[in-house]
CHARMM-style PDB file with segment names, atoms N, HN, CA, C and O in Angstrom:
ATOM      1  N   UNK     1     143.269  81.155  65.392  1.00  0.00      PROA
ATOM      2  CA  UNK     1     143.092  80.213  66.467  1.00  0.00      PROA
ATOM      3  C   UNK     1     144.454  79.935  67.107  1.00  0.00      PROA
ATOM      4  O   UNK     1     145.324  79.481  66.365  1.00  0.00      PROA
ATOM      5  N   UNK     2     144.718  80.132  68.271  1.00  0.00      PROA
ATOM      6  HN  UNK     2     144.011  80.501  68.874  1.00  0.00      PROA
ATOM      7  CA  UNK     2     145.901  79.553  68.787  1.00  0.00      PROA
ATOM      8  C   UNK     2     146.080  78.489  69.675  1.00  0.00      PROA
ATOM      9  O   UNK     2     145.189  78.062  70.409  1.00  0.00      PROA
ATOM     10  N   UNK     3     147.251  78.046  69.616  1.00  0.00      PROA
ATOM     11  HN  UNK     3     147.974  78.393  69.020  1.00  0.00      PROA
ATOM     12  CA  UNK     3     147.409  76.572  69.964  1.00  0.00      PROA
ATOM     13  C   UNK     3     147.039  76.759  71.398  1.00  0.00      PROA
ATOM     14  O   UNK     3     146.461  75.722  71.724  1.00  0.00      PROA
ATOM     15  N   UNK     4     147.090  77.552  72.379  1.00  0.00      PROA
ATOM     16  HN  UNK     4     147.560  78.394  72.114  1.00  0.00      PROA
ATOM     17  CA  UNK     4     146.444  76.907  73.988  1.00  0.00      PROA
ATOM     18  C   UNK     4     144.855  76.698  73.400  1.00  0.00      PROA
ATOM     19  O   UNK     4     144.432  75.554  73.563  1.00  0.00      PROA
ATOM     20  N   UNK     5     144.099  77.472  72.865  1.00  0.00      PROA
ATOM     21  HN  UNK     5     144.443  78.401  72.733  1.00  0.00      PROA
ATOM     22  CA  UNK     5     143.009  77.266  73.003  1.00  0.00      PROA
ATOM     23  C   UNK     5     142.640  75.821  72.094  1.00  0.00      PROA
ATOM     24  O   UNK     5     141.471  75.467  72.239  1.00  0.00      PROA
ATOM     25  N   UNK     6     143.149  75.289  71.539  1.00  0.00      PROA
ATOM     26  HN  UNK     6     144.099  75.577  71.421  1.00  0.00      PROA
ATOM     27  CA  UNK     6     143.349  73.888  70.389  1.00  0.00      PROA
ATOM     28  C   UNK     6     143.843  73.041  71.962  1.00  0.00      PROA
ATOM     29  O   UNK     6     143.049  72.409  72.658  1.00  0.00      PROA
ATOM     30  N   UNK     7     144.967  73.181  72.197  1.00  0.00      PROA
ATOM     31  HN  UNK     7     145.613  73.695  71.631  1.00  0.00      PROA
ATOM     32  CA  UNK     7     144.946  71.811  73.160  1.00  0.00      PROA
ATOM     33  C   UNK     7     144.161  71.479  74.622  1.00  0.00      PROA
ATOM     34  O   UNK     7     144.162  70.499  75.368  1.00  0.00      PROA
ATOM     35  N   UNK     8     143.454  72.871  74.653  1.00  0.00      PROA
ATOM     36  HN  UNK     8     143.453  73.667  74.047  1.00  0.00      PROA
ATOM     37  CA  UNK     8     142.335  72.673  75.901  1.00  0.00      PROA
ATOM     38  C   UNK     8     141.214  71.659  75.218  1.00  0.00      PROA
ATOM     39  O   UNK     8     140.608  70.806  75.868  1.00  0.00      PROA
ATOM     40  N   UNK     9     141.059  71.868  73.963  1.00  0.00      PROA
ATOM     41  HN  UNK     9     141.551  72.560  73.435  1.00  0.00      PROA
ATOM     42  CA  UNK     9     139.787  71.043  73.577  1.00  0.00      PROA
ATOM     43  C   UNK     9     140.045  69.462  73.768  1.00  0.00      PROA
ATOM     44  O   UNK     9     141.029  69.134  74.431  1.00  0.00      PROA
ATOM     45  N   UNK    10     139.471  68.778  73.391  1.00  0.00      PROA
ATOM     46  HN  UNK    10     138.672  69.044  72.852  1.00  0.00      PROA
ATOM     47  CA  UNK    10     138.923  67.299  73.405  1.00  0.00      PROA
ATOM     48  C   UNK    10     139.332  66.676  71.597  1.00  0.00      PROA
ATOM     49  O   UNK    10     139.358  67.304  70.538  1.00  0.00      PROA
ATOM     50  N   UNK    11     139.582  65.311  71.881  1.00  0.00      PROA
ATOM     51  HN  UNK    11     139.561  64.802  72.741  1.00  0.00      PROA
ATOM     52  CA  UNK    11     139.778  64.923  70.660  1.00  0.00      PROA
ATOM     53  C   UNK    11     138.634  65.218  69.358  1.00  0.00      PROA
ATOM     54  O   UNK    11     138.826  65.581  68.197  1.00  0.00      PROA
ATOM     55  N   UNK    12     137.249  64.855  70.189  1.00  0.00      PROA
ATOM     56  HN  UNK    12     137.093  64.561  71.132  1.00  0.00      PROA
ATOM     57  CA  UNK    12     136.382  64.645  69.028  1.00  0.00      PROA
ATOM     58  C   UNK    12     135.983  66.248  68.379  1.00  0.00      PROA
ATOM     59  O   UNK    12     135.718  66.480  67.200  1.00  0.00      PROA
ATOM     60  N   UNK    13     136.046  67.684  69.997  1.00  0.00      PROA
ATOM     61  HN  UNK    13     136.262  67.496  70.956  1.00  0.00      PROA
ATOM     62  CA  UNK    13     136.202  69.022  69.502  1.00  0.00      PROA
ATOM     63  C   UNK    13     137.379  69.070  67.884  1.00  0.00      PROA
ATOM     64  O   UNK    13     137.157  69.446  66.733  1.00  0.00      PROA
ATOM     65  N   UNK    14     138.222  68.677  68.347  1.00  0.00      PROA
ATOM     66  HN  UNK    14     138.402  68.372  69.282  1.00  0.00      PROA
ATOM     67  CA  UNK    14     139.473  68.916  66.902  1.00  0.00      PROA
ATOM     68  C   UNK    14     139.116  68.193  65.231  1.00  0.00      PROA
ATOM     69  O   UNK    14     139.381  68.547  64.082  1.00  0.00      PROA
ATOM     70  N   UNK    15     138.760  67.621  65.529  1.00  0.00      PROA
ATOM     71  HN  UNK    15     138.545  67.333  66.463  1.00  0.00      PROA
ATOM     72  CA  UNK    15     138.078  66.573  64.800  1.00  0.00      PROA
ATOM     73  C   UNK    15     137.056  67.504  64.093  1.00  0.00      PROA
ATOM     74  O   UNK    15     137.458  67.800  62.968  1.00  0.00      PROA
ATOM     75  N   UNK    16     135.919  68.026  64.393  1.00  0.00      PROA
ATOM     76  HN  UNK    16     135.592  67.785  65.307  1.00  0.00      PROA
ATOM     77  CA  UNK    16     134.719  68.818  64.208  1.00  0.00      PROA
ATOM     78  C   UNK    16     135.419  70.228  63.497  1.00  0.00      PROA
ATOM     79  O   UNK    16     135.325  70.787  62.405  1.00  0.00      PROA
ATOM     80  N   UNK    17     135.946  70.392  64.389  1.00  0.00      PROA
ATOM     81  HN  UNK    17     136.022  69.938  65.276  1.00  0.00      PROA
ATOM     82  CA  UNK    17     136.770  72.161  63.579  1.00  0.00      PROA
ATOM     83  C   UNK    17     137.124  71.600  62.756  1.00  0.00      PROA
ATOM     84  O   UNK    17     136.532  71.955  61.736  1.00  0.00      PROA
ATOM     85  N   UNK    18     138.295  70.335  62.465  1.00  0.00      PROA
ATOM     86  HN  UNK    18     138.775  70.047  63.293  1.00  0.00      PROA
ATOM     87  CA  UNK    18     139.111  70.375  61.263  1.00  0.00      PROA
ATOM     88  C   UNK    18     137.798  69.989  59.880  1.00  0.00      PROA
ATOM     89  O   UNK    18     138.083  70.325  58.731  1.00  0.00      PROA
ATOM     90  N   UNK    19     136.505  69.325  60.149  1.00  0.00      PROA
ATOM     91  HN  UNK    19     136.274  69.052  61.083  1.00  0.00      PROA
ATOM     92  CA  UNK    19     135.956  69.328  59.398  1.00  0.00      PROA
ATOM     93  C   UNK    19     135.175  70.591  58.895  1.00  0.00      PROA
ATOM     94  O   UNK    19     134.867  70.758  57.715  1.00  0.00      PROA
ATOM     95  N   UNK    20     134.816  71.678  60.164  1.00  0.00      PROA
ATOM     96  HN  UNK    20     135.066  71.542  61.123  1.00  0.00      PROA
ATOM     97  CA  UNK    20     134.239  72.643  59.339  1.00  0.00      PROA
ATOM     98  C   UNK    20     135.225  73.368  58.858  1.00  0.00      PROA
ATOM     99  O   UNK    20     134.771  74.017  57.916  1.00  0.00      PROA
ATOM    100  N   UNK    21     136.421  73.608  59.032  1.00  0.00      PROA
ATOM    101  HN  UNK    21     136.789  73.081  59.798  1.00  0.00      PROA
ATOM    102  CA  UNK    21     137.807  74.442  58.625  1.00  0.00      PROA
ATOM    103  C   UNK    21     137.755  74.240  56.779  1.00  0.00      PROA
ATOM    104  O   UNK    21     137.773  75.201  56.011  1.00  0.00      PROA
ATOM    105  N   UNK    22     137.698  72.961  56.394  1.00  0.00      PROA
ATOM    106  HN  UNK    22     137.683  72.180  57.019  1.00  0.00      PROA
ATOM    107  CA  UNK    22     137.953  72.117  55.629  1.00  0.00      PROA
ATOM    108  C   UNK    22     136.373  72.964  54.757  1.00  0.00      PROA
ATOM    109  O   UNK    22     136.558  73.530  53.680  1.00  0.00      PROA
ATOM    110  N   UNK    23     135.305  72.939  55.228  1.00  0.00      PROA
ATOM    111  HN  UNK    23     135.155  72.479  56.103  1.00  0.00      PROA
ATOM    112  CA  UNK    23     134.270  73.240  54.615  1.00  0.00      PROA
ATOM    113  C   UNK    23     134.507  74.655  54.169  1.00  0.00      PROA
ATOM    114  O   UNK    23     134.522  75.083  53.015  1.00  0.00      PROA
ATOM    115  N   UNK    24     134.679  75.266  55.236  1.00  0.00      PROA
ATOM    116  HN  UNK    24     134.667  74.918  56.174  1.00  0.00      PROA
ATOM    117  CA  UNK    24     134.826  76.890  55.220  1.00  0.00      PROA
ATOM    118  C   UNK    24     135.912  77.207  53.868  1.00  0.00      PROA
ATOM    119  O   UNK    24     135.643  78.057  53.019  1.00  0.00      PROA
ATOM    120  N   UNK    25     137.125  76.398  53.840  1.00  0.00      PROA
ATOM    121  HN  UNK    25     137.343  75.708  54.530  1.00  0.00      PROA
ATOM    122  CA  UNK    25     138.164  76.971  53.135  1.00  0.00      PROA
ATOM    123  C   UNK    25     137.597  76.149  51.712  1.00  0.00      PROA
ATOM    124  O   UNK    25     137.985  76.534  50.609  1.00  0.00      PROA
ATOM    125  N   UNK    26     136.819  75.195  51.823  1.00  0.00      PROA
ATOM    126  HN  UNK    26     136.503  74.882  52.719  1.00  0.00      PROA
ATOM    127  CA  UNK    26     136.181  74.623  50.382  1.00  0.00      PROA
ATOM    128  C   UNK    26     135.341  75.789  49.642  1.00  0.00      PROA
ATOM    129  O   UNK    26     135.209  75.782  48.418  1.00  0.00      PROA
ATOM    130  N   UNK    27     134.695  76.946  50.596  1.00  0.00      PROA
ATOM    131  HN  UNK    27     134.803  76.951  51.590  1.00  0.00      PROA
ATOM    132  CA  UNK    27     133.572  77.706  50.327  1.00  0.00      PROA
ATOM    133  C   UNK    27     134.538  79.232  49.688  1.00  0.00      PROA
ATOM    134  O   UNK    27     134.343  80.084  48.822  1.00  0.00      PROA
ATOM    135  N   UNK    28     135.081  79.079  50.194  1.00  0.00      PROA
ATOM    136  HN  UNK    28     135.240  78.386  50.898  1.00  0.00      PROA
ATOM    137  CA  UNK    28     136.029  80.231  49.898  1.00  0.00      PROA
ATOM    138  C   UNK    28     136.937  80.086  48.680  1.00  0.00      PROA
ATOM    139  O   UNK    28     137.047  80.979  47.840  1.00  0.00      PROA
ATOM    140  N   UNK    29     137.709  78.689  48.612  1.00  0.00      PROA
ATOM    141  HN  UNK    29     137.619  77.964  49.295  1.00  0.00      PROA
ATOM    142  CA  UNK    29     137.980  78.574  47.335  1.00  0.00      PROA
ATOM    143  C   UNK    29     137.024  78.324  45.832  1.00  0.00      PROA
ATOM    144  O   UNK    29     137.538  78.435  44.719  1.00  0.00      PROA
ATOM    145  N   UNK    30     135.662  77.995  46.038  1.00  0.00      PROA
ATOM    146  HN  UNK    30     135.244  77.905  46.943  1.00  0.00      PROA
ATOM    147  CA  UNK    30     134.896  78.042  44.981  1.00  0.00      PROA
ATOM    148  C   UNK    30     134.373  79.282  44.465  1.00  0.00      PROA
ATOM    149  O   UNK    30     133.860  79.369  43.350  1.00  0.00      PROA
ATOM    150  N   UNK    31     134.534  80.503  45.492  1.00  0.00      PROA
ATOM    151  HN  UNK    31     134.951  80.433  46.398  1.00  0.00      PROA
ATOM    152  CA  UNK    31     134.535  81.767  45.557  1.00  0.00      PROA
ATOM    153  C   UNK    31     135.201  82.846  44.498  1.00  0.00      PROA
ATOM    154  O   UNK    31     134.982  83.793  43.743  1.00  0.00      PROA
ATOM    155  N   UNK    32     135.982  82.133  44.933  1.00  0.00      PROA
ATOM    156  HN  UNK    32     136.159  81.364  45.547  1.00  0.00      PROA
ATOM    157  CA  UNK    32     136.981  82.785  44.187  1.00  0.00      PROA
ATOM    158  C   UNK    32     137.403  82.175  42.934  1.00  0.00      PROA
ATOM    159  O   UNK    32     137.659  82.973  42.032  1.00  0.00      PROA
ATOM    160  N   UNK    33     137.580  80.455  42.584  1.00  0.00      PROA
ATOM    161  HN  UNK    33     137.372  79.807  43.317  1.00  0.00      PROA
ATOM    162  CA  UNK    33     137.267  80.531  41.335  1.00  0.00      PROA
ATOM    163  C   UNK    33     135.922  80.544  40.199  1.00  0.00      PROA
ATOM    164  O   UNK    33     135.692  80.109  39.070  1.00  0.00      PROA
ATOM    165  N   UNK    34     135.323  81.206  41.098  1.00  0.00      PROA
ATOM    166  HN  UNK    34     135.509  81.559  42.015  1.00  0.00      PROA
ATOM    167  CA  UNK    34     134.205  81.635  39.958  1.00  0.00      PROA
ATOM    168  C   UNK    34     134.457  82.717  39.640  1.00  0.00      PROA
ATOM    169  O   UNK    34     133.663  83.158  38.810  1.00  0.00      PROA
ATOM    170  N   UNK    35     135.509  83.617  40.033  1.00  0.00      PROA
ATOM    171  HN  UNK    35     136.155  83.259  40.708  1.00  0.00      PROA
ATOM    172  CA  UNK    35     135.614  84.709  39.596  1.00  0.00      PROA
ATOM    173  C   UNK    35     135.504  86.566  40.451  1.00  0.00      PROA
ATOM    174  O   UNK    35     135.992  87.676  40.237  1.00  0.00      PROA
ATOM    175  N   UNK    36     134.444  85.856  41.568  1.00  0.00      PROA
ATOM    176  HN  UNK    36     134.048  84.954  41.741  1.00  0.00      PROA
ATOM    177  CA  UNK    36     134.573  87.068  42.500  1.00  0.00      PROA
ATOM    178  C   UNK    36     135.397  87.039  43.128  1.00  0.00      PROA
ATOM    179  O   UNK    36     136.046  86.009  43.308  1.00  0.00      PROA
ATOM    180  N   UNK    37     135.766  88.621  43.906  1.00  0.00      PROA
ATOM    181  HN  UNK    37     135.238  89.458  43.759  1.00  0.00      PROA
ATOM    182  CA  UNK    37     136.879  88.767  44.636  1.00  0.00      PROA
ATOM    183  C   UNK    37     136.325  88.560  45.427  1.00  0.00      PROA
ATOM    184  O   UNK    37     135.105  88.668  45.552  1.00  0.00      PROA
ATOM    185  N   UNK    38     137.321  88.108  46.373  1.00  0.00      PROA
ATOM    186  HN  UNK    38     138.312  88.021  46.271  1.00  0.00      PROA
ATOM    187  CA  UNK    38     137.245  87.815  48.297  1.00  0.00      PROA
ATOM    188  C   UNK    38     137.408  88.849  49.268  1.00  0.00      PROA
ATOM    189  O   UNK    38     138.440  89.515  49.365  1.00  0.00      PROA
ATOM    190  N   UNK    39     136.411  88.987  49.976  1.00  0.00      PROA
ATOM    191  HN  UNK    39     135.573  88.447  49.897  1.00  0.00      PROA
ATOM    192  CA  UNK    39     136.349  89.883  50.847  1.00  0.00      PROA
ATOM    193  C   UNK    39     138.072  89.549  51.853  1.00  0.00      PROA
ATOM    194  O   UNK    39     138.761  90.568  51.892  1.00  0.00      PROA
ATOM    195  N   UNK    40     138.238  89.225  52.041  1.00  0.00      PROA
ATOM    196  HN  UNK    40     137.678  88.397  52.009  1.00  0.00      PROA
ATOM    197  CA  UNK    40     139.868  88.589  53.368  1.00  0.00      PROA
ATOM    198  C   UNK    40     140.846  87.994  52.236  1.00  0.00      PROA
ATOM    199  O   UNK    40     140.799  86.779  52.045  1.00  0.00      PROA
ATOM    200  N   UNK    41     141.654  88.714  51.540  1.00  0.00      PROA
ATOM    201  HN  UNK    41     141.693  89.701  51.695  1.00  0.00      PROA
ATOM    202  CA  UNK    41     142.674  87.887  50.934  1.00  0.00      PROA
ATOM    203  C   UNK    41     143.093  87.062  51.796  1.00  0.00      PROA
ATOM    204  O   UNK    41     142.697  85.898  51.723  1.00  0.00      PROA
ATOM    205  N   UNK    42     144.098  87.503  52.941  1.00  0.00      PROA
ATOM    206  HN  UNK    42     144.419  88.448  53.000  1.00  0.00      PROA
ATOM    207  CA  UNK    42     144.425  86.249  53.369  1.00  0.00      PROA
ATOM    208  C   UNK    42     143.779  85.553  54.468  1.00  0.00      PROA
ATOM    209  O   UNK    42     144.423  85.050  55.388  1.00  0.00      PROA
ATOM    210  N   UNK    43     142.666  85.522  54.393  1.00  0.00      PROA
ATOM    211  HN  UNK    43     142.143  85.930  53.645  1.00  0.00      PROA
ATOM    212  CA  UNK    43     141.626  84.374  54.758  1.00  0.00      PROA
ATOM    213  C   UNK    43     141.768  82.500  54.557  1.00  0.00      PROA
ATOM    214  O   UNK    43     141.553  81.604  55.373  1.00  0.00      PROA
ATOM    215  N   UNK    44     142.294  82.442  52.875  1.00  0.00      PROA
ATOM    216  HN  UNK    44     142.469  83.170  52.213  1.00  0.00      PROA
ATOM    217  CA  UNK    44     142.611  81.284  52.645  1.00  0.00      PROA
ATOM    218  C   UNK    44     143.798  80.561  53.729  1.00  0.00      PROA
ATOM    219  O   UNK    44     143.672  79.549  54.418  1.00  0.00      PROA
ATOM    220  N   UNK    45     145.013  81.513  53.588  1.00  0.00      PROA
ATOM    221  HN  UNK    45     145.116  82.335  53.028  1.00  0.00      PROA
ATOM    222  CA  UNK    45     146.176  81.394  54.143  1.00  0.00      PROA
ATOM    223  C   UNK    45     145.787  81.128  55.598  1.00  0.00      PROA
ATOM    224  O   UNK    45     146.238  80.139  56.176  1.00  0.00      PROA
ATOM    225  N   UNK    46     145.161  81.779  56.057  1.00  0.00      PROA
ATOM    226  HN  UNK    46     144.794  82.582  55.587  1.00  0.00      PROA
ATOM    227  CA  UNK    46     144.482  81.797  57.811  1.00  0.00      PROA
ATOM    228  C   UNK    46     144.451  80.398  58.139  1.00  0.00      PROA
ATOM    229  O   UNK    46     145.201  79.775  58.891  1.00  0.00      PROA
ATOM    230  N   UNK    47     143.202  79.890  57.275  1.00  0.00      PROA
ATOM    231  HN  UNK    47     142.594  80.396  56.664  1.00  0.00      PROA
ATOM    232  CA  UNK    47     142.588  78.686  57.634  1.00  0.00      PROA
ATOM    233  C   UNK    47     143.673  77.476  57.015  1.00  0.00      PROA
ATOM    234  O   UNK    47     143.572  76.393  57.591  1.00  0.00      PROA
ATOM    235  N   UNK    48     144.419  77.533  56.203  1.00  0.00      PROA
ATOM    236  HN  UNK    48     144.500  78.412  55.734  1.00  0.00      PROA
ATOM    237  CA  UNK    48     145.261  76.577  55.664  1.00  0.00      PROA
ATOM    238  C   UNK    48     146.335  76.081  57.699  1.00  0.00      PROA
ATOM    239  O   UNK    48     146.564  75.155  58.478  1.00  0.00      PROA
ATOM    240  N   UNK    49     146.483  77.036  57.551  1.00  0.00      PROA
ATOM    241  HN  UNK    49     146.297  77.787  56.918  1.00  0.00      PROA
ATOM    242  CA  UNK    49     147.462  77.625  58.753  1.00  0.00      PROA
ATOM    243  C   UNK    49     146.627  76.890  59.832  1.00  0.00      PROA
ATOM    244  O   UNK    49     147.254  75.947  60.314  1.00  0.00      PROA
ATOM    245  N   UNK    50     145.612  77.032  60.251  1.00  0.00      PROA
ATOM    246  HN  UNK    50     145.102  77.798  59.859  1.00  0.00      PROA
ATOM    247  CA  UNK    50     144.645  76.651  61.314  1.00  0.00      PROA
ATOM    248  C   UNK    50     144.222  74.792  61.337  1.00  0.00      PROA
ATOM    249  O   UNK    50     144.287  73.989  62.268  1.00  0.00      PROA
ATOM    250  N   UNK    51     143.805  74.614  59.938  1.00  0.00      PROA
ATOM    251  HN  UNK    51     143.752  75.266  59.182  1.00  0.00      PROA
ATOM    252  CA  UNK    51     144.040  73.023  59.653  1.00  0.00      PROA
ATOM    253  C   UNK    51     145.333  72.782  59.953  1.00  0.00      PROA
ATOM    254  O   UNK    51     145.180  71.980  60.874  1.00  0.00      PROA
ATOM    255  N   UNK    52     146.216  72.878  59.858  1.00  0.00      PROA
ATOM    256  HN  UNK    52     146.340  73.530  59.110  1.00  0.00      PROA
ATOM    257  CA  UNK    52     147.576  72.022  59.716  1.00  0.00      PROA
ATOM    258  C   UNK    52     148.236  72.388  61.679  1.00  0.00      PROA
ATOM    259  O   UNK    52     149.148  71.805  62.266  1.00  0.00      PROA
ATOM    260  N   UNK    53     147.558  73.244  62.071  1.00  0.00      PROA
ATOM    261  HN  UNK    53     146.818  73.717  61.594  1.00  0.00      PROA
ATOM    262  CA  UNK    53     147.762  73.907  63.363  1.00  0.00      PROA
ATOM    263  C   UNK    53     146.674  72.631  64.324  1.00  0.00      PROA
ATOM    264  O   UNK    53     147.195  72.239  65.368  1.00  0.00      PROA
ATOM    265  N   UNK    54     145.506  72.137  64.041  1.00  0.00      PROA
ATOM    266  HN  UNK    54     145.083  72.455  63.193  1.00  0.00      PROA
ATOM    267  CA  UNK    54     144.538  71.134  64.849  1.00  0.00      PROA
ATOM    268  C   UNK    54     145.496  70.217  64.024  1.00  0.00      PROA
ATOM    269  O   UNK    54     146.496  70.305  64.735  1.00  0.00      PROA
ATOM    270  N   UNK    55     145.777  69.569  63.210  1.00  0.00      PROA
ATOM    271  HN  UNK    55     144.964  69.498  62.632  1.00  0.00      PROA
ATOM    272  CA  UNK    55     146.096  68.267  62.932  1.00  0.00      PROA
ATOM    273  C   UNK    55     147.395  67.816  63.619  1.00  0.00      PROA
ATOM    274  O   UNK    55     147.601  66.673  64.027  1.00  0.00      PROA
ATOM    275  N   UNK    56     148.277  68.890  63.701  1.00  0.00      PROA
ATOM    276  HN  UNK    56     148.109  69.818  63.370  1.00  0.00      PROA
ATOM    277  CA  UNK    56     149.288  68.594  64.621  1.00  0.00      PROA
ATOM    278  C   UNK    56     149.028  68.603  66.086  1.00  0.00      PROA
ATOM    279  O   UNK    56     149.797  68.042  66.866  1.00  0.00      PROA
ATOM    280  N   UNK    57     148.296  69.033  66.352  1.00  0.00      PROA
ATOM    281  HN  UNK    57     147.671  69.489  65.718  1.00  0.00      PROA
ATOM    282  CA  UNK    57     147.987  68.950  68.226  1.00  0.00      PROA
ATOM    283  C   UNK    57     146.865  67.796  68.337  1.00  0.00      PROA
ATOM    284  O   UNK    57     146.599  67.273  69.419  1.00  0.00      PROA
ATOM    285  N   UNK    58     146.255  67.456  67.178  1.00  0.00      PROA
ATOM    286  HN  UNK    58     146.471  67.881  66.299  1.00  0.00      PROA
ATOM    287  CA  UNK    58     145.578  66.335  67.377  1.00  0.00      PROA
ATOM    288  C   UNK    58     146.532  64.838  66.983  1.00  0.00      PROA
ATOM    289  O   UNK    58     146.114  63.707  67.228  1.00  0.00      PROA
ATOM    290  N   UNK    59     147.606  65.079  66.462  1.00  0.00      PROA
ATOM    291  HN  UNK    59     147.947  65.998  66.263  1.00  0.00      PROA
ATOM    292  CA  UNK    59     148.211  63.888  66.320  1.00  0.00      PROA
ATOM    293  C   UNK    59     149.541  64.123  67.560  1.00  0.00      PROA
ATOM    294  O   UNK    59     150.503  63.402  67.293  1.00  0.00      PROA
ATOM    295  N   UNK    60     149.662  64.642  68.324  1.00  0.00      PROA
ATOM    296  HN  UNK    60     148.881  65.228  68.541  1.00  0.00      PROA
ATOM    297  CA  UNK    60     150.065  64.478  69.664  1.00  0.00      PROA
ATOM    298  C   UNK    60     149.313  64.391  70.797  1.00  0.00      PROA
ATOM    299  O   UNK    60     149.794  64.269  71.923  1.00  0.00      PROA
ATOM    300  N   UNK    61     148.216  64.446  70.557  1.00  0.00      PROA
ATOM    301  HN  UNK    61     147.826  64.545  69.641  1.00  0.00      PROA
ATOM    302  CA  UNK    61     147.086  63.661  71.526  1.00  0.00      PROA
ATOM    303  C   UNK    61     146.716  62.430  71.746  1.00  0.00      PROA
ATOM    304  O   UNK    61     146.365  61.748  72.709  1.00  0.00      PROA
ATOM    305  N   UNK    62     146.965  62.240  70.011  1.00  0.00      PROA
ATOM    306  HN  UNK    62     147.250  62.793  69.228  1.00  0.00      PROA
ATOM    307  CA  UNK    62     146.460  60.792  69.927  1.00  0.00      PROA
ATOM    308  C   UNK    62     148.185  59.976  70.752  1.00  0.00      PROA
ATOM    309  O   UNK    62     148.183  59.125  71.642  1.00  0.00      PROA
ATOM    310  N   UNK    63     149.392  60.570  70.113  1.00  0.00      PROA
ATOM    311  HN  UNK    63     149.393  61.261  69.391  1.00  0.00      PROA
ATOM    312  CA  UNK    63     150.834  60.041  70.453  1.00  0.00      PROA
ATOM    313  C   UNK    63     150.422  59.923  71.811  1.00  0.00      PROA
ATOM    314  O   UNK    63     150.614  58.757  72.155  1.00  0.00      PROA
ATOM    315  N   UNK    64     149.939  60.606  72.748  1.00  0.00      PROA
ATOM    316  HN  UNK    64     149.783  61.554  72.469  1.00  0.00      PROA
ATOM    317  CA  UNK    64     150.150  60.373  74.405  1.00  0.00      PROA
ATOM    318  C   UNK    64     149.566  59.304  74.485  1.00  0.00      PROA
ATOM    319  O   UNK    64     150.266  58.294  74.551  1.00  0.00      PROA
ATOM    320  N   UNK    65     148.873  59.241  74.494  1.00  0.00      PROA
ATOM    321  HN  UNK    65     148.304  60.061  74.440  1.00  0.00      PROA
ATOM    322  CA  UNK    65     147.162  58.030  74.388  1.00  0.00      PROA
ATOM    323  C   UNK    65     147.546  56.487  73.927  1.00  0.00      PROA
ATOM    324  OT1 UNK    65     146.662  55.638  73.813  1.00  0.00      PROA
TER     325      UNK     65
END
């Protein structure tokens, strides 16, 4: 995900991703500690990267505001 397409969205859009982001990377880490391998090693890394990527453009949204 890259940041133009993150700061075109809307507060409550960022909000929604960071919760399914959060789900997605919950689903993936239970995945894997049960023992199967992961199709995308760095899949985890992706989405870690992507949360911390909306939380910062959402906490300079909120700063303008």
């Amino acid at each position: 995900m890259k940041a133009k397409d993150i700061q075109q969205m809307s507060k409550h859009e960022i909000e929604e991703k960071i919760i399914e982001l959060k789900q997605e990377l919950a689903k993936e880490r239970a995945t894997i500690a049960s023992g199967t391998k992961s199709e995308h090693p760095g899949k985890i890394k992706n989405l870690r990267k992507d949360i911390a990527r909306l939380f910062t453009i959402l906490k300079t949204k909120k700063e303008k505001n």
